[in-house]
MIZAFI-707240 format. One record per atom (N, C-alpha, C): chain; x, y, z; residue number from 1; atom name. Coordinates in Angstrom, 1 decimal. Atoms other than C-alpha are relative to their C-alpha. Layout:
[rec 'A' [X Y Z] NUM 'CA'],
...
END
This chain:
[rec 'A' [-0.9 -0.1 -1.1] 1 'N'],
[rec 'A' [-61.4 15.7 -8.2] 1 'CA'],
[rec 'A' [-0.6 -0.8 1.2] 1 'C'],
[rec 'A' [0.6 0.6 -1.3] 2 'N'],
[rec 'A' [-61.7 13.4 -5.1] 2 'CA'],
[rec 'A' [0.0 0.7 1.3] 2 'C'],
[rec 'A' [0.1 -0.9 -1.2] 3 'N'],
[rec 'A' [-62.8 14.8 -2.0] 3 'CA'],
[rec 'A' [0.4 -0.9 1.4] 3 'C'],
[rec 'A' [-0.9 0.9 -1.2] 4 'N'],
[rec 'A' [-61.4 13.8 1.3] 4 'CA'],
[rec 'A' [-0.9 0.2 1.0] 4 'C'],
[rec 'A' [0.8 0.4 -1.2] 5 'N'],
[rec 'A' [-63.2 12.6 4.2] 5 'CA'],
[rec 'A' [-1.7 -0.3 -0.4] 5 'C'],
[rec 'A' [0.9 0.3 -0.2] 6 'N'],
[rec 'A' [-66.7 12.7 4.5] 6 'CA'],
[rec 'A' [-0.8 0.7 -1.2] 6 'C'],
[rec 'A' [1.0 -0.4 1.3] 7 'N'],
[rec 'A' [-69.5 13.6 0.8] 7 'CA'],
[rec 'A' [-0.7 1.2 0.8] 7 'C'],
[rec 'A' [0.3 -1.4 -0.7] 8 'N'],
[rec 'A' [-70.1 17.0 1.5] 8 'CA'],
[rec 'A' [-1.8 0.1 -0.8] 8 'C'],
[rec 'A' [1.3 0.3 0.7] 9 'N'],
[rec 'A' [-74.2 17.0 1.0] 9 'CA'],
[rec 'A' [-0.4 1.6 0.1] 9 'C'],
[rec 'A' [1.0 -1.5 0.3] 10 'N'],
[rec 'A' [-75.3 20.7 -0.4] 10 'CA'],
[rec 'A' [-0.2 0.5 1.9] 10 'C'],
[rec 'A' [0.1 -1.0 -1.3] 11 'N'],
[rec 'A' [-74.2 22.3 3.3] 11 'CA'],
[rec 'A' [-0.3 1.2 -0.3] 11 'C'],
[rec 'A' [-0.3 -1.5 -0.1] 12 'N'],
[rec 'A' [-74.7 25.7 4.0] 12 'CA'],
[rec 'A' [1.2 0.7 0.6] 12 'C'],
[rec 'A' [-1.8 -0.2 -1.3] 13 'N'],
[rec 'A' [-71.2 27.5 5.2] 13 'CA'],
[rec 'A' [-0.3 -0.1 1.2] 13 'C'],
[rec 'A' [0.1 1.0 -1.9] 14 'N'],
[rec 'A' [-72.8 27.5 8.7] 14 'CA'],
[rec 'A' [-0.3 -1.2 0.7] 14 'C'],
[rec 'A' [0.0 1.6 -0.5] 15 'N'],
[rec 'A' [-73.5 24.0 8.7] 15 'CA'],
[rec 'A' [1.4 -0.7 -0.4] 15 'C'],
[rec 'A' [-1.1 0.5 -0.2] 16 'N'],
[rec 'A' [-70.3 23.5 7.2] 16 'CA'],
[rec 'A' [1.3 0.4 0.9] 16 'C'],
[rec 'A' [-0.8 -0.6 -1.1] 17 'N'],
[rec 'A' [-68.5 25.8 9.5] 17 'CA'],
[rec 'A' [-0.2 -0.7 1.1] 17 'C'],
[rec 'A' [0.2 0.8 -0.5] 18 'N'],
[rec 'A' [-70.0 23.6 12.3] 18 'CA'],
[rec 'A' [0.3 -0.9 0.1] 18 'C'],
[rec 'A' [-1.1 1.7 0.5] 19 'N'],
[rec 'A' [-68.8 20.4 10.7] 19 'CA'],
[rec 'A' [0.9 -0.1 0.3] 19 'C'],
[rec 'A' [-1.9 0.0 -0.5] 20 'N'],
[rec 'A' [-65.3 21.5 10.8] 20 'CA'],
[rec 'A' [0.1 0.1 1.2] 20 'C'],
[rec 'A' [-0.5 0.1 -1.4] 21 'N'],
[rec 'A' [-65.3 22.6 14.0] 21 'CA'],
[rec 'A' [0.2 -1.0 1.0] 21 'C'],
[rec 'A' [0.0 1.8 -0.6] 22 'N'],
[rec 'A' [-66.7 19.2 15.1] 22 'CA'],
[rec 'A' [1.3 -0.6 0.2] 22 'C'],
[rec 'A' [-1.3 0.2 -0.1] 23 'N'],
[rec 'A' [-64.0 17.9 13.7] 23 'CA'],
[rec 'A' [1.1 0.2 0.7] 23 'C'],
[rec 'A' [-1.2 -0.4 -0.6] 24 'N'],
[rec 'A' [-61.6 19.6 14.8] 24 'CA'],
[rec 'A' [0.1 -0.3 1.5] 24 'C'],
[rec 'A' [0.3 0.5 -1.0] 25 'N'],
[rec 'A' [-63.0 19.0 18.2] 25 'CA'],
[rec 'A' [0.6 -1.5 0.2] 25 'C'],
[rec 'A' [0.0 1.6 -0.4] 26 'N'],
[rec 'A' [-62.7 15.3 17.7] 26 'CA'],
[rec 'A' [1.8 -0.2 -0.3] 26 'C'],
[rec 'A' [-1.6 0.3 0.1] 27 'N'],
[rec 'A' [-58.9 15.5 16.5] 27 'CA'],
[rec 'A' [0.4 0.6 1.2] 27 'C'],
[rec 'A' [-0.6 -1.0 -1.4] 28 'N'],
[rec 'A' [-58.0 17.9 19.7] 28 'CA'],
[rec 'A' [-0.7 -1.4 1.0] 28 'C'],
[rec 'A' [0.5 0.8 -0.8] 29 'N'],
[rec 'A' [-59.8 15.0 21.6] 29 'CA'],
[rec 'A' [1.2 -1.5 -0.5] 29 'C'],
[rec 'A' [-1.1 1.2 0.2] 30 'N'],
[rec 'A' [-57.7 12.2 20.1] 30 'CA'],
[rec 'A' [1.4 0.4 0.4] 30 'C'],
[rec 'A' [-1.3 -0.3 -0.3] 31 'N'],
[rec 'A' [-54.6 14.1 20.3] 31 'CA'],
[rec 'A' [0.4 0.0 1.6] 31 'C'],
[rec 'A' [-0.3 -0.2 -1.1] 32 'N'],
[rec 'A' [-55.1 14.8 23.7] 32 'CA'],
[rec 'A' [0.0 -1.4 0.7] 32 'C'],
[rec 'A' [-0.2 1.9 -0.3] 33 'N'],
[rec 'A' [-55.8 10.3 24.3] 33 'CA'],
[rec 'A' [1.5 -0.2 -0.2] 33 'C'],
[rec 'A' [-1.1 0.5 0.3] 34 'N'],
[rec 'A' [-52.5 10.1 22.3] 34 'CA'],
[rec 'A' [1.1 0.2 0.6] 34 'C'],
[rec 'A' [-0.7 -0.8 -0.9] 35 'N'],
[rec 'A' [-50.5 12.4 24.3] 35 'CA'],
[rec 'A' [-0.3 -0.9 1.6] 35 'C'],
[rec 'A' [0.3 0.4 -1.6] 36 'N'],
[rec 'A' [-52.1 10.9 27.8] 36 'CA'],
[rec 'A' [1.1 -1.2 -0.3] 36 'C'],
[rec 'A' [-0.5 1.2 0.2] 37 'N'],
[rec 'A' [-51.0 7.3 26.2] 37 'CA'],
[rec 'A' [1.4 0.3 -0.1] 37 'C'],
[rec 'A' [-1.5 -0.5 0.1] 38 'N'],
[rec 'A' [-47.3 8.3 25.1] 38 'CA'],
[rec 'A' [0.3 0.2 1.4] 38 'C'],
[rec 'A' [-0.6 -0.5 -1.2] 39 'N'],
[rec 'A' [-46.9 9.8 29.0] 39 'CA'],
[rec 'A' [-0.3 -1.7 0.5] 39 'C'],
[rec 'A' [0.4 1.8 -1.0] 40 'N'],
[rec 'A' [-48.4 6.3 30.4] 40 'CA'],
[rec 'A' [1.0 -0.5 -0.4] 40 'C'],
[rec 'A' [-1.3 1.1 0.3] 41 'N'],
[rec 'A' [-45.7 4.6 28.3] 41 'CA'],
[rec 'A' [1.2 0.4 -0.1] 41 'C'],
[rec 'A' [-1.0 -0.8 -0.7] 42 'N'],
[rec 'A' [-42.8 6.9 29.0] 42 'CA'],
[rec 'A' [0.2 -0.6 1.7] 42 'C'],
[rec 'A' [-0.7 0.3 -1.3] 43 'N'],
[rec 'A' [-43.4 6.0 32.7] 43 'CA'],
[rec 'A' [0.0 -1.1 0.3] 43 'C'],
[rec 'A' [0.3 1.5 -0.4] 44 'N'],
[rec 'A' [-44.2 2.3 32.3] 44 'CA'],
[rec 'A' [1.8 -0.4 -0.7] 44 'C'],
[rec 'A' [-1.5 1.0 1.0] 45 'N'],
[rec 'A' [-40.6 2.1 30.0] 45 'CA'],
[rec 'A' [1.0 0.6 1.3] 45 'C'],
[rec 'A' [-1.2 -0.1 -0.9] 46 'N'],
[rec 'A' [-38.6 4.5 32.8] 46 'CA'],
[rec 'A' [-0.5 -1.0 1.2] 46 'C'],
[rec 'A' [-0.2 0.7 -1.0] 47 'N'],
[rec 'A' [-39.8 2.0 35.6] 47 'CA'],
[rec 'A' [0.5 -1.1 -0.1] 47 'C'],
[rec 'A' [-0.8 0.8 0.4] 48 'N'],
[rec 'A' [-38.8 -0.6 33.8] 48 'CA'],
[rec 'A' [1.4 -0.2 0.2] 48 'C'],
[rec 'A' [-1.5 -0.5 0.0] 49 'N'],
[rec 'A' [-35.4 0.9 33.3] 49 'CA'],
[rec 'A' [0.3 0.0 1.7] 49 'C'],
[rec 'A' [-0.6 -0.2 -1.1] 50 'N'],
[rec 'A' [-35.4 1.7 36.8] 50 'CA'],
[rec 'A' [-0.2 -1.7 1.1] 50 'C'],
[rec 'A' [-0.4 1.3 -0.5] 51 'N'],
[rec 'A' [-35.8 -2.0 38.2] 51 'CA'],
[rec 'A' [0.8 -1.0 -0.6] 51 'C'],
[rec 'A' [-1.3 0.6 0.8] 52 'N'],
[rec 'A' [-33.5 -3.2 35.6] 52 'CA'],
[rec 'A' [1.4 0.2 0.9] 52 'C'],
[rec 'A' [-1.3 -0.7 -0.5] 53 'N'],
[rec 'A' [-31.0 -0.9 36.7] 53 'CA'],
[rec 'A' [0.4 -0.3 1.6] 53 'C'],
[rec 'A' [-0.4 0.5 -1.2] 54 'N'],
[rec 'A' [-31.6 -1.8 40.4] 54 'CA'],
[rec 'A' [-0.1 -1.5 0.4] 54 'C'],
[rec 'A' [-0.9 1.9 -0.3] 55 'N'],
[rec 'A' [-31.5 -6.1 40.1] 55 'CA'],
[rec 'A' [0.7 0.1 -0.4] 55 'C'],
[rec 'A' [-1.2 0.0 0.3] 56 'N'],
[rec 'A' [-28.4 -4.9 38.3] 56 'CA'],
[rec 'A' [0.7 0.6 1.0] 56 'C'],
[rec 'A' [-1.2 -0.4 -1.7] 57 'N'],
[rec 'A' [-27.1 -3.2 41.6] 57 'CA'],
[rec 'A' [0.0 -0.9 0.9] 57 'C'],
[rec 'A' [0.5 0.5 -0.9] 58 'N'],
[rec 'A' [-28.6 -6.0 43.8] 58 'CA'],
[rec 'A' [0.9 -1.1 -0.6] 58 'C'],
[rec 'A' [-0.7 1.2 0.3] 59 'N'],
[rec 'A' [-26.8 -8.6 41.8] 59 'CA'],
[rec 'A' [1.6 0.0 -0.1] 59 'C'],
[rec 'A' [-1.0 0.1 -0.4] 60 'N'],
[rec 'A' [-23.7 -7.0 41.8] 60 'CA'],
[rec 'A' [0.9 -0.3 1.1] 60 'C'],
[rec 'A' [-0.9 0.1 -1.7] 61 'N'],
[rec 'A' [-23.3 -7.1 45.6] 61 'CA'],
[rec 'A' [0.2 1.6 0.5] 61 'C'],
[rec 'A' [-0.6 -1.1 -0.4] 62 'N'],
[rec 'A' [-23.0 -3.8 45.8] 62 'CA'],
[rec 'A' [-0.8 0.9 1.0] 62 'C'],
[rec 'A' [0.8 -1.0 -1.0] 63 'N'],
[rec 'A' [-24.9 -1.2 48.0] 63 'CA'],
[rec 'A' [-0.6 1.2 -1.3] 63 'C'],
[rec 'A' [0.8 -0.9 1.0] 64 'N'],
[rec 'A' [-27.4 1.2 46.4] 64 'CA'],
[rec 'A' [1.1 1.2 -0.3] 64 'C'],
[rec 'A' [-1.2 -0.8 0.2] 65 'N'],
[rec 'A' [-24.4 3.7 47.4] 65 'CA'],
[rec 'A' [1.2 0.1 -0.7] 65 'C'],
[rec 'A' [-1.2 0.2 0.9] 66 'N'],
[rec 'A' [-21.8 2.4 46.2] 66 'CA'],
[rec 'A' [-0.4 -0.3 -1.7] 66 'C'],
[rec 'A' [0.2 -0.2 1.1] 67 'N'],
[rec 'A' [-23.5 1.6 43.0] 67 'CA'],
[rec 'A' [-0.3 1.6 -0.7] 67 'C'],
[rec 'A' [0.4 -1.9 0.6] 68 'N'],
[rec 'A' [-24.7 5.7 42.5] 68 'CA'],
[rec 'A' [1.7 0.7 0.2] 68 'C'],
[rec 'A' [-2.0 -0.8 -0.1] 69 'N'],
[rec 'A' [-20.7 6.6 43.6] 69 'CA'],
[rec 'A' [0.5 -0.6 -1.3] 69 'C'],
[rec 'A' [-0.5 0.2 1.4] 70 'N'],
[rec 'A' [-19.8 4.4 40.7] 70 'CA'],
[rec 'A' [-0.1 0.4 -1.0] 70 'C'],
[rec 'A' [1.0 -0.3 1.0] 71 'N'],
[rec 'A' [-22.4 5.5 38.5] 71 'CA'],
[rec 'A' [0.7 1.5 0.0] 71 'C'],
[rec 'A' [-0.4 -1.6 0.1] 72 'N'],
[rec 'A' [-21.2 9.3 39.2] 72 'CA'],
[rec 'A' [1.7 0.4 -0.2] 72 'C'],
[rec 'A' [-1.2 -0.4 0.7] 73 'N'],
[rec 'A' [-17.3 8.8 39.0] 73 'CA'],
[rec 'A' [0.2 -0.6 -1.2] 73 'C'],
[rec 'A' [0.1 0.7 1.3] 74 'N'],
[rec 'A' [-17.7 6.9 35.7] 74 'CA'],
[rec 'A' [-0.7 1.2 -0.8] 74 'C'],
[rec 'A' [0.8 -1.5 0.7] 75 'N'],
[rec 'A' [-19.9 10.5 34.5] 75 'CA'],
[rec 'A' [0.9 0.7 0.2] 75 'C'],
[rec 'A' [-1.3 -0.9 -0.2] 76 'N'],
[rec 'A' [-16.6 12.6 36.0] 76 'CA'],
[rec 'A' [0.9 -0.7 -1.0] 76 'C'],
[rec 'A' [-1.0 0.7 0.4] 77 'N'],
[rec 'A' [-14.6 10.1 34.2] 77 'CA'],
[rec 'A' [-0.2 0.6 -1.5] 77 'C'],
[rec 'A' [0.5 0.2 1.2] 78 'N'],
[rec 'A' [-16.7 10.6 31.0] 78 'CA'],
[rec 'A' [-0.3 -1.2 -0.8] 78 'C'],
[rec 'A' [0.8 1.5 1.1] 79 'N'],
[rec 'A' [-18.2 7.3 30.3] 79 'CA'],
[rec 'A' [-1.4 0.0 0.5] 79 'C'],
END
């Protein structure tokens, strides 16, 4: 049978109870990088979105207002 991860060398349970925990330590540590990274790129894609969305109001001619009045009876409208 193959063993997964690391050649377990004649531990004792408290040294392998230790091990794991490590581990587990070190995944709760990654997960928590992955999560941080995901939020960073969440806000780097909505600002994106949101200067998109406003050189598309600026190119229209229109006024920030009048673009968000459009934007809100177009959502009453249902589009």
């Amino acid at each position: 049978m193959a063993t997964r991860g690391r050649k377990k060398k004649n531990l004792s349970l408290e040294e392998e109870l230790t091990a794991l925990a490590e581990e587990m330590n070190e995944c709760e540590r990654q997960i928590k990088d992955l999560t941080d990274r995901k939020k960073e790129l969440k806000q780097q894609i909505e600002q994106k979105e949101m200067e998109a969305l406003y050189q598309a109001a600026m190119e229209s001619g229109k006024s920030i207002e009048e673009t968000i009045s459009l934007i809100h009876g177009n959502m009453e409208q249902g589009f």
